[in-house]
PQR file of N, CA, C, O and H, with PARSE charges and radii, in Angstrom:
ATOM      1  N   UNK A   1     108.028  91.077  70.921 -0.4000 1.5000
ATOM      2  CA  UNK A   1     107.788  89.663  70.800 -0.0000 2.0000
ATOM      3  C   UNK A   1     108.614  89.152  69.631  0.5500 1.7000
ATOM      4  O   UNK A   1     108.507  89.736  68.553 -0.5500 1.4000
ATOM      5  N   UNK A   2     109.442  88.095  69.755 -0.4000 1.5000
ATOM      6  CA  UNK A   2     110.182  87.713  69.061 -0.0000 2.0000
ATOM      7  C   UNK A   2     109.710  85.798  68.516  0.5500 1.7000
ATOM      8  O   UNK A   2     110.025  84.906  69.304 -0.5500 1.4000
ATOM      9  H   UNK A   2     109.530  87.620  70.631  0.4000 1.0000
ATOM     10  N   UNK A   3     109.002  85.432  67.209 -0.4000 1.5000
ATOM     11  CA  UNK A   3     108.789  84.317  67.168 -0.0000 2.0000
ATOM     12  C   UNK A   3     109.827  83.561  66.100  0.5500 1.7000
ATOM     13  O   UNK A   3     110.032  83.988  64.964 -0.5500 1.4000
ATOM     14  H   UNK A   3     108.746  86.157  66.569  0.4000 1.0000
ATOM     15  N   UNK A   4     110.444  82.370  66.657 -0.4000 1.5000
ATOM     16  CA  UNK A   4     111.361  81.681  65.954 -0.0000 2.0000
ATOM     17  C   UNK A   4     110.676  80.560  65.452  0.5500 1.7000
ATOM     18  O   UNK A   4     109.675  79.965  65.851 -0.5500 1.4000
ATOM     19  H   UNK A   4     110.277  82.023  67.580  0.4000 1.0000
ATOM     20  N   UNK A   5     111.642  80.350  64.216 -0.4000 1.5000
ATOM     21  CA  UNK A   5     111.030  79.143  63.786 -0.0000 2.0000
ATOM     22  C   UNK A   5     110.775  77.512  64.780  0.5500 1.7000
ATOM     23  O   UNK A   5     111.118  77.190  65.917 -0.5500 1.4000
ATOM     24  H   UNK A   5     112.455  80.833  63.891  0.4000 1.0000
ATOM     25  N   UNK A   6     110.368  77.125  64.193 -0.4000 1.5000
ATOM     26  CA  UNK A   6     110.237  75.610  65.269 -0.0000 2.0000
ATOM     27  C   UNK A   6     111.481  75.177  65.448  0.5500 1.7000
ATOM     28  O   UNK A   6     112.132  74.794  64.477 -0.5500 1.4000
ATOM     29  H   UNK A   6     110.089  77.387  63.270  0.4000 1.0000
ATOM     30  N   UNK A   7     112.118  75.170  66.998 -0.4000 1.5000
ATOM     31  CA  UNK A   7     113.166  74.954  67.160 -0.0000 2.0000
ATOM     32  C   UNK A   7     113.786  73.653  67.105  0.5500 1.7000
ATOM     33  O   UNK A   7     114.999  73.446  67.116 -0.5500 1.4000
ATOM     34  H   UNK A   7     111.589  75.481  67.787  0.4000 1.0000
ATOM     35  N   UNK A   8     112.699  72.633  67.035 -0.4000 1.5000
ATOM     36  CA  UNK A   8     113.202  70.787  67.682 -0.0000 2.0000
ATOM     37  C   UNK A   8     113.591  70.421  65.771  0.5500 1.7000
ATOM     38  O   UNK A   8     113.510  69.274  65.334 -0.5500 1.4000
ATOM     39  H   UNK A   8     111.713  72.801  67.026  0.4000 1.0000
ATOM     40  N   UNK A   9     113.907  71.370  65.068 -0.4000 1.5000
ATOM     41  CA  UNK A   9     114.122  70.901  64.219 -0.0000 2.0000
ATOM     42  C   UNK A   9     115.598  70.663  64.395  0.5500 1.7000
ATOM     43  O   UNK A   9     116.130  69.656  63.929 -0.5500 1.4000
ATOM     44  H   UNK A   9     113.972  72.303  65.423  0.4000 1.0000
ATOM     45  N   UNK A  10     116.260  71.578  65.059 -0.4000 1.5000
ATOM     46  CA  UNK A  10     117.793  71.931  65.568 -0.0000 2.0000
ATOM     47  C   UNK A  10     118.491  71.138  66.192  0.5500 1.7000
ATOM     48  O   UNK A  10     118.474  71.125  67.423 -0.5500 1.4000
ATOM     49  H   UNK A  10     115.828  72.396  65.438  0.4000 1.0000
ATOM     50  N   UNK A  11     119.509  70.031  65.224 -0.4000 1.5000
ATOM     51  CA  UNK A  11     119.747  69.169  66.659 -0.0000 2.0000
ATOM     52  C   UNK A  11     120.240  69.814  67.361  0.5500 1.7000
ATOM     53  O   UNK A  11     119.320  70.599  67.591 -0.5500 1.4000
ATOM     54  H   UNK A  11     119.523  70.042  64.225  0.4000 1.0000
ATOM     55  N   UNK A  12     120.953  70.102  67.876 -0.4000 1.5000
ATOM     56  CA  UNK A  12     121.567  71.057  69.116 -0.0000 2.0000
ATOM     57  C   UNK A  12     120.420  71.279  70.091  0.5500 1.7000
ATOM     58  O   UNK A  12     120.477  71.402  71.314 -0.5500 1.4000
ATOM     59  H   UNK A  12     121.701  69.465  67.689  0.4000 1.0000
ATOM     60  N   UNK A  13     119.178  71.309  69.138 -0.4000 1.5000
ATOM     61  CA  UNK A  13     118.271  71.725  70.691 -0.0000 2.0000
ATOM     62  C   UNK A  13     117.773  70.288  71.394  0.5500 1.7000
ATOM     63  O   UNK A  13     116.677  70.178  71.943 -0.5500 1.4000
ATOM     64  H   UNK A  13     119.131  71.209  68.144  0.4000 1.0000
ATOM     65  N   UNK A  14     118.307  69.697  71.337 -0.4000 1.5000
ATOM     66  CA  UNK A  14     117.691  68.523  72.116 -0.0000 2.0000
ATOM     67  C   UNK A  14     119.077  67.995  72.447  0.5500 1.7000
ATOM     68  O   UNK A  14     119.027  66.798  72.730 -0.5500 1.4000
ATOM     69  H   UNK A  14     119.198  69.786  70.892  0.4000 1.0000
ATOM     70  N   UNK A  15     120.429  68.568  72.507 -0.4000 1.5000
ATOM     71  CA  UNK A  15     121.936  68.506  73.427 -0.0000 2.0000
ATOM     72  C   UNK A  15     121.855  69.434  74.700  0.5500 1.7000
ATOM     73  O   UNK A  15     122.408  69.342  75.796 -0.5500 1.4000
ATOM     74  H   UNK A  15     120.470  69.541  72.277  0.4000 1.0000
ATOM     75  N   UNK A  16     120.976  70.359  74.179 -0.4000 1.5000
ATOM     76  CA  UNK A  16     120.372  71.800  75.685 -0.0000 2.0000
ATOM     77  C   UNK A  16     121.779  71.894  75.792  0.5500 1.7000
ATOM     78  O   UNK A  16     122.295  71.653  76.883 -0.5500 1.4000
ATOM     79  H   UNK A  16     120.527  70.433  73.289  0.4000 1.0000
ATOM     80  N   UNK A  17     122.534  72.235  74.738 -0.4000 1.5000
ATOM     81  CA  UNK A  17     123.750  73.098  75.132 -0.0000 2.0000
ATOM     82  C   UNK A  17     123.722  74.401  75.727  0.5500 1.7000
ATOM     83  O   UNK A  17     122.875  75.206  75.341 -0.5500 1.4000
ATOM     84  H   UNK A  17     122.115  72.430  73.851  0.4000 1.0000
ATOM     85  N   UNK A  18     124.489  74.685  76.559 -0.4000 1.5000
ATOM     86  CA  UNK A  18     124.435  75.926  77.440 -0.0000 2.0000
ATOM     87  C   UNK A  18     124.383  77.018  76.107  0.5500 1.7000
ATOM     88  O   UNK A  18     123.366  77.701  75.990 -0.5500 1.4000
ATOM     89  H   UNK A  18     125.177  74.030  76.873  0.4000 1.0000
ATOM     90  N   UNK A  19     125.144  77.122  75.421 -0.4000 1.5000
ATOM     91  CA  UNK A  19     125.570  78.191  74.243 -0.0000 2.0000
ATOM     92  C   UNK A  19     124.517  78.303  73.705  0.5500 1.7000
ATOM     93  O   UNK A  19     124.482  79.371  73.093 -0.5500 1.4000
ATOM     94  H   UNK A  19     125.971  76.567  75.515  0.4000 1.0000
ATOM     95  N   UNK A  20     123.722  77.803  73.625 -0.4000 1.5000
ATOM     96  CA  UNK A  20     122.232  78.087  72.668 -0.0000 2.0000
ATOM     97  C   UNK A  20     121.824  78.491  73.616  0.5500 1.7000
ATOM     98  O   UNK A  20     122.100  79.687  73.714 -0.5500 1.4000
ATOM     99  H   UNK A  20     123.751  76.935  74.122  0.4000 1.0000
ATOM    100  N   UNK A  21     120.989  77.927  74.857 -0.4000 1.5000
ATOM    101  CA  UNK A  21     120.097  78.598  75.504 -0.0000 2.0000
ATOM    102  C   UNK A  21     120.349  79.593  75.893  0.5500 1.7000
ATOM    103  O   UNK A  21     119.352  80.237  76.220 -0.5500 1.4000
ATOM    104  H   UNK A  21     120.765  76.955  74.778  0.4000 1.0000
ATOM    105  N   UNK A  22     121.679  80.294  76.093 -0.4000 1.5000
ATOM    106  CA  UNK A  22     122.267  81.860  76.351 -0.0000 2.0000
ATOM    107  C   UNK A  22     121.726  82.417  74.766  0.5500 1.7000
ATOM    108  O   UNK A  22     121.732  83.647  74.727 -0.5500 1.4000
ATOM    109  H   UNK A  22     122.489  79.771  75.828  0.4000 1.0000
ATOM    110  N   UNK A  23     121.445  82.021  73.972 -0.4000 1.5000
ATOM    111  CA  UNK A  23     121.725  82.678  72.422 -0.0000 2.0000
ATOM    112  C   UNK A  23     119.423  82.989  72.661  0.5500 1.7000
ATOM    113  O   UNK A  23     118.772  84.018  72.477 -0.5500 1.4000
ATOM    114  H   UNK A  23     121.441  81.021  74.003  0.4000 1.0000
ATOM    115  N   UNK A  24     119.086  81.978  72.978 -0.4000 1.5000
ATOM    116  CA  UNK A  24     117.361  82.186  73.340 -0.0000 2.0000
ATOM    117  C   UNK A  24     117.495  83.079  74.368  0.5500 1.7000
ATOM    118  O   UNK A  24     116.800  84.092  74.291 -0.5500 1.4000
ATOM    119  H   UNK A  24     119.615  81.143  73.127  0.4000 1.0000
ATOM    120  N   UNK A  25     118.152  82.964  75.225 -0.4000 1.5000
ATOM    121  CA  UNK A  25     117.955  83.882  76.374 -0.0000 2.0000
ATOM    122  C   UNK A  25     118.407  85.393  75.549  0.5500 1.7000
ATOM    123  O   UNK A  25     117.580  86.186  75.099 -0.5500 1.4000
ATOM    124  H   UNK A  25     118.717  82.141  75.288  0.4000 1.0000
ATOM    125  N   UNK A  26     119.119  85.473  75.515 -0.4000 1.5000
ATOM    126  CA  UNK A  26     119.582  87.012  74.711 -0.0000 2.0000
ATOM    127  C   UNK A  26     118.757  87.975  74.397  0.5500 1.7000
ATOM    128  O   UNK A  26     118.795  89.165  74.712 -0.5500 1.4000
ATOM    129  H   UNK A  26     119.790  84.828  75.880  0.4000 1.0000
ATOM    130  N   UNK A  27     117.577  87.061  73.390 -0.4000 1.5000
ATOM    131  CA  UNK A  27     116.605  87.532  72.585 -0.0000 2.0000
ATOM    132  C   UNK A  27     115.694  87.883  73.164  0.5500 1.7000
ATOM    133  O   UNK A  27     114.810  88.339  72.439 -0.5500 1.4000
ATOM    134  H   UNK A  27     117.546  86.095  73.134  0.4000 1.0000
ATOM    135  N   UNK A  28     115.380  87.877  74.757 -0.4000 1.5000
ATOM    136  CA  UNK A  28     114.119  88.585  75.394 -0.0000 2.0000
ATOM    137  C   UNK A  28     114.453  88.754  77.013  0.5500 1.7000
ATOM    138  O   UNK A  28     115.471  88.395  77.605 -0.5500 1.4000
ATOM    139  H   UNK A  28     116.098  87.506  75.346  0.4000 1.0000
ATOM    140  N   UNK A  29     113.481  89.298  77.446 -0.4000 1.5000
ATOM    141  CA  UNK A  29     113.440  89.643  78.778 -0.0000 2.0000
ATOM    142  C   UNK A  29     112.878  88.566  79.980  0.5500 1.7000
ATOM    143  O   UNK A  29     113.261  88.435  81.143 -0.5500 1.4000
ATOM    144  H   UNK A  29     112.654  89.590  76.965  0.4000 1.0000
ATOM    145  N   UNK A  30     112.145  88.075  79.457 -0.4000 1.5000
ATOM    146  CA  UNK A  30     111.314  87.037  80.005 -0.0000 2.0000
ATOM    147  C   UNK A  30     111.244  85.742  79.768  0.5500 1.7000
ATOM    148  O   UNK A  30     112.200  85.631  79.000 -0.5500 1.4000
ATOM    149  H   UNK A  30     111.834  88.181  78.512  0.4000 1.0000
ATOM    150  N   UNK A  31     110.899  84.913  79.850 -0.4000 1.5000
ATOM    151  CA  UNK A  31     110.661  83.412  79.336 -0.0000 2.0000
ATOM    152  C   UNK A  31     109.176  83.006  79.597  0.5500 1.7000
ATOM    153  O   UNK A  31     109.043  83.042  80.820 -0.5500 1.4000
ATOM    154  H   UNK A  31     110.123  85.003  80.474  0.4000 1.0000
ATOM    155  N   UNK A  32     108.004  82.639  79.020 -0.4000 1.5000
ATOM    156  CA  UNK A  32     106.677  82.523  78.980 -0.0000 2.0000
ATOM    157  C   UNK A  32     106.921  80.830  78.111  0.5500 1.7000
ATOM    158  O   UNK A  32     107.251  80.646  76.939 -0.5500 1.4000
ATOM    159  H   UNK A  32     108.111  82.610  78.027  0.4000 1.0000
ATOM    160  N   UNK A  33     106.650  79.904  79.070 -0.4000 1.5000
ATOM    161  CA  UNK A  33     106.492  78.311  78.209 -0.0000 2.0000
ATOM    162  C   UNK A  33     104.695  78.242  78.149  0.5500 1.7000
ATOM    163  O   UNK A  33     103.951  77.857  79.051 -0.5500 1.4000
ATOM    164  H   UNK A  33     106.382  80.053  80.021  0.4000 1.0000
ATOM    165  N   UNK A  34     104.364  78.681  76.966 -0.4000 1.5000
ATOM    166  CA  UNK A  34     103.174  78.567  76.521 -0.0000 2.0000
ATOM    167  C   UNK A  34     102.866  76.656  75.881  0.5500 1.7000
ATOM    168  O   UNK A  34     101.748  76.149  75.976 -0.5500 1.4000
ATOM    169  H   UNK A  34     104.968  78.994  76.233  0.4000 1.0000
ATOM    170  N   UNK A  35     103.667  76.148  75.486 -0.4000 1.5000
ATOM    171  CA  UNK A  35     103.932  75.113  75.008 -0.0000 2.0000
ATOM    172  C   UNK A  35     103.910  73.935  76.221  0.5500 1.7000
ATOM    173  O   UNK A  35     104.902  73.552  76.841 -0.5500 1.4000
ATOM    174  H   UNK A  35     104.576  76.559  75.409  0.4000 1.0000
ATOM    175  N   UNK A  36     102.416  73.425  76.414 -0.4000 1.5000
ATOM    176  CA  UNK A  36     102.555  72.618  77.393 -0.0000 2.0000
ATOM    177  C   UNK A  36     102.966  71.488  77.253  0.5500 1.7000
ATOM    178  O   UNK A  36     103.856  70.959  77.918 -0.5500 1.4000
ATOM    179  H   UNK A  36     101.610  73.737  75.911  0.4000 1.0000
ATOM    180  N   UNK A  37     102.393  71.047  76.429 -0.4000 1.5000
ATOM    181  CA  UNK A  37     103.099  69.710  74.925 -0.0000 2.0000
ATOM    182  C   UNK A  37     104.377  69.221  75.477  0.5500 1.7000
ATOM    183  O   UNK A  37     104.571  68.126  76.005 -0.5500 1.4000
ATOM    184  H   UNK A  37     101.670  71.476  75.888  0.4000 1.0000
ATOM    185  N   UNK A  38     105.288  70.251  75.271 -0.4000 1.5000
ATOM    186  CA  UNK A  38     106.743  70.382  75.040 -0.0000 2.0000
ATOM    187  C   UNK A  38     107.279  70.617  76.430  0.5500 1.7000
ATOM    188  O   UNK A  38     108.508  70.582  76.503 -0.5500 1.4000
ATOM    189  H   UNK A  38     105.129  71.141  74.843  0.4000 1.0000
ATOM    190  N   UNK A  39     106.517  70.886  77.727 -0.4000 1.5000
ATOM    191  CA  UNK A  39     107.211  71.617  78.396 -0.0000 2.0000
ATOM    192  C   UNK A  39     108.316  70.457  79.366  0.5500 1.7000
ATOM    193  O   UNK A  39     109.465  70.728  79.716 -0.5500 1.4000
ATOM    194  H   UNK A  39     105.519  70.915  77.668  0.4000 1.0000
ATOM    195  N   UNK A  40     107.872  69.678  79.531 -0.4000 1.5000
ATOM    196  CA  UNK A  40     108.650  68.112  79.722 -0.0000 2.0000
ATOM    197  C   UNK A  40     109.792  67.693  79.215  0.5500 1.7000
ATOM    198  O   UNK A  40     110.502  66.855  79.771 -0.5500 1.4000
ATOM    199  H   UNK A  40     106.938  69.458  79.247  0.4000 1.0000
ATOM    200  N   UNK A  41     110.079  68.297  78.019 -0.4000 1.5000
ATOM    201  CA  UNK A  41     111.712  68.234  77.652 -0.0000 2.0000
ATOM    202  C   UNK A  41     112.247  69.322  77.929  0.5500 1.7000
ATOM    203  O   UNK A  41     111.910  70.505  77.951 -0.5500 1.4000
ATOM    204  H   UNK A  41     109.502  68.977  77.567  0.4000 1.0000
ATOM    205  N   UNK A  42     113.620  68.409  78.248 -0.4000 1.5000
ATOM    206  CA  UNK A  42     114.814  69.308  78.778 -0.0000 2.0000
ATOM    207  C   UNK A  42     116.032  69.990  77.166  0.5500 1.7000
ATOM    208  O   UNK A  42     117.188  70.167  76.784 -0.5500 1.4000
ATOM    209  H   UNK A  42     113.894  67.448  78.230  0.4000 1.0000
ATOM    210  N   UNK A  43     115.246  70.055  76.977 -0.4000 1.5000
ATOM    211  CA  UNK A  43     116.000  71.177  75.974 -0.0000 2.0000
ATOM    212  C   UNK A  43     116.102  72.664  75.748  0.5500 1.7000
ATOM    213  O   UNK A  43     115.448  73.447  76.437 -0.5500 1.4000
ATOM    214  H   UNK A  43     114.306  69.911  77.287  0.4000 1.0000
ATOM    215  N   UNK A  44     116.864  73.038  74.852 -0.4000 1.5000
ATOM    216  CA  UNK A  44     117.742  74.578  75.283 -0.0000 2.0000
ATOM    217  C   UNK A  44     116.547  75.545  75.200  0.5500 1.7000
ATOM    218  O   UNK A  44     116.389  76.394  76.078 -0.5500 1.4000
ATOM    219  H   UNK A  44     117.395  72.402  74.292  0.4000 1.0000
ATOM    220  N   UNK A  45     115.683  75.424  74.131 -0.4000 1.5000
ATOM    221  CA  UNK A  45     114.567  76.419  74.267 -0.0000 2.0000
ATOM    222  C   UNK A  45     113.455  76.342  75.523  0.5500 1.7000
ATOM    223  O   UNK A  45     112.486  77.046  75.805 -0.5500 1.4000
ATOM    224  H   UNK A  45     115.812  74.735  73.419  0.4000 1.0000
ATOM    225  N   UNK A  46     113.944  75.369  76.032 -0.4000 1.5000
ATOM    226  CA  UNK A  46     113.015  75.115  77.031 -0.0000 2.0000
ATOM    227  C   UNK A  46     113.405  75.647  78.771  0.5500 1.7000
ATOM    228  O   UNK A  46     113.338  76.669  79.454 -0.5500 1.4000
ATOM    229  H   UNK A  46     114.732  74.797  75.803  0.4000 1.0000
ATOM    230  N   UNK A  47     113.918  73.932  78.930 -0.4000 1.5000
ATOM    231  CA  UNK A  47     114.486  74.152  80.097 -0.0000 2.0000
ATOM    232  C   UNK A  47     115.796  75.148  80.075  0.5500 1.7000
ATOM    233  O   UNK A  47     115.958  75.696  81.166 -0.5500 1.4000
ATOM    234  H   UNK A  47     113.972  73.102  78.376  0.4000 1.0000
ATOM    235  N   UNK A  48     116.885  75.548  78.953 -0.4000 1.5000
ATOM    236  CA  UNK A  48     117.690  76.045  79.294 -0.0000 2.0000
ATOM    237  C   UNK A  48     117.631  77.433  79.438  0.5500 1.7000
ATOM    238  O   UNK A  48     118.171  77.952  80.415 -0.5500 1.4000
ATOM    239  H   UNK A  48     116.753  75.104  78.067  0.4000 1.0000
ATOM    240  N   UNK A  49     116.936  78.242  78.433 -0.4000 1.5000
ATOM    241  CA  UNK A  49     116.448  79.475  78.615 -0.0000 2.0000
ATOM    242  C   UNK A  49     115.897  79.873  79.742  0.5500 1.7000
ATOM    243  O   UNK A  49     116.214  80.892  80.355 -0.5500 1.4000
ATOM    244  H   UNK A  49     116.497  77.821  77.639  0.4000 1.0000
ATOM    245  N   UNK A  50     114.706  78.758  80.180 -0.4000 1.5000
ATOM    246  CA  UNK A  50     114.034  79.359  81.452 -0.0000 2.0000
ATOM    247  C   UNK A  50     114.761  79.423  82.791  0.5500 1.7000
ATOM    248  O   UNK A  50     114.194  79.898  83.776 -0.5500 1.4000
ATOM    249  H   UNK A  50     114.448  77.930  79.682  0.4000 1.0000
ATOM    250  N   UNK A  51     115.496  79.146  82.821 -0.4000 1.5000
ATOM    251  CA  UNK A  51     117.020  78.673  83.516 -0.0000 2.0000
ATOM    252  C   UNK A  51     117.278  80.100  83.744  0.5500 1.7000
ATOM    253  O   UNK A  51     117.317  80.396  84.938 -0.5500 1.4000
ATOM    254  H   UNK A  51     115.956  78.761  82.021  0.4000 1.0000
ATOM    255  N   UNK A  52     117.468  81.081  82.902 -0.4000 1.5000
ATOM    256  CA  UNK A  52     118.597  81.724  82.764 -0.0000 2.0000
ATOM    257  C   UNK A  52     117.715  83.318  82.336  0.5500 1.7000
ATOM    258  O   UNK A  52     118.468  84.254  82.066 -0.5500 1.4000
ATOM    259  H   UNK A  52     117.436  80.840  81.932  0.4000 1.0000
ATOM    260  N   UNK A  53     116.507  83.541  82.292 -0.4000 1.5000
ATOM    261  CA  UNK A  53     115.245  84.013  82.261 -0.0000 2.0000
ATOM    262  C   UNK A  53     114.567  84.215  83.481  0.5500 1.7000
ATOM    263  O   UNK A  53     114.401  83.108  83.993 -0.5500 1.4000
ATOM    264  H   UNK A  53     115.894  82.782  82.511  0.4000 1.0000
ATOM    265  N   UNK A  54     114.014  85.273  84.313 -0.4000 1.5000
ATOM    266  CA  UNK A  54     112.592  85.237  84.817 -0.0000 2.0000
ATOM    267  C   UNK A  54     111.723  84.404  84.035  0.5500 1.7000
ATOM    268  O   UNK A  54     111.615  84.585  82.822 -0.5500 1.4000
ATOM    269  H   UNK A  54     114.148  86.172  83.897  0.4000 1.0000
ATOM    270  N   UNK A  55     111.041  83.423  84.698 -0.4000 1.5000
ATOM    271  CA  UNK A  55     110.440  82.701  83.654 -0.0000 2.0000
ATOM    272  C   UNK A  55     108.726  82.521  84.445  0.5500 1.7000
ATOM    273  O   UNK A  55     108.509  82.657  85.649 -0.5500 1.4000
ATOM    274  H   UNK A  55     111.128  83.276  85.684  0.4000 1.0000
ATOM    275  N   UNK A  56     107.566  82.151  83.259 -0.4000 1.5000
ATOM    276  CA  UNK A  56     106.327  81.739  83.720 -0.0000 2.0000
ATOM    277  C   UNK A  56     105.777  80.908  82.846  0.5500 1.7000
ATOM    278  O   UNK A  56     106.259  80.438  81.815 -0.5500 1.4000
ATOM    279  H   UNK A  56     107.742  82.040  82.281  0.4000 1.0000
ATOM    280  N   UNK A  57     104.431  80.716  83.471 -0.4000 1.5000
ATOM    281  CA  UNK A  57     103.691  79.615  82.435 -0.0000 2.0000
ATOM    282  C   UNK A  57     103.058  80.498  81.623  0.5500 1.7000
ATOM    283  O   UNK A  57     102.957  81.708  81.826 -0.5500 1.4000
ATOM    284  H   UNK A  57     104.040  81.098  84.309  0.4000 1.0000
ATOM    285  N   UNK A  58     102.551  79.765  80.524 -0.4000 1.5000
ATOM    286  CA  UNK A  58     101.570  80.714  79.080 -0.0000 2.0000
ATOM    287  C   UNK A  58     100.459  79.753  80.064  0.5500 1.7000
ATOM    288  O   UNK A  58     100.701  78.775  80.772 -0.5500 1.4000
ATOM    289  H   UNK A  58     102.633  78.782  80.359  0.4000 1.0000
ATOM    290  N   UNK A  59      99.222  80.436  79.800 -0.4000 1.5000
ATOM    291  CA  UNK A  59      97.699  79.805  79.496 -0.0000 2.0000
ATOM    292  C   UNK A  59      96.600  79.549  79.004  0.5500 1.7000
ATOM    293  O   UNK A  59      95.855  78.733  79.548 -0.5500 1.4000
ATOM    294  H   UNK A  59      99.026  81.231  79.226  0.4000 1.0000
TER
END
């Protein structure tokens, strides 16, 4: 388990540049959006990772 700091501090994460969300994706096997809050934006930790991830919901 890998926890990063809060990412929306990053502008880049709210450009959902491809290059970041490959750089989140890297870091694990899976994608789990536990963050229901958040799960509505299209940004790189979000939508772009899960993209590019087996991905599921947290509950």
């Amino acid at each position: 388990m890998i926890l990063l700091e809060n990412t929306r501090f990053s502008a880049k994460e709210e450009a959902t540049t491809q290059k970041l969300a490959q750089f989140y994706a890297a870091l694990g096997d899976i994608y789990c959006n536990d963050a229901f809050s958040a799960a509505h934006r299209a940004h790189a930790s979000t939508e772009g990772a899960a993209h590019l991830l087996p991905s599921v919901r947290g509950g």
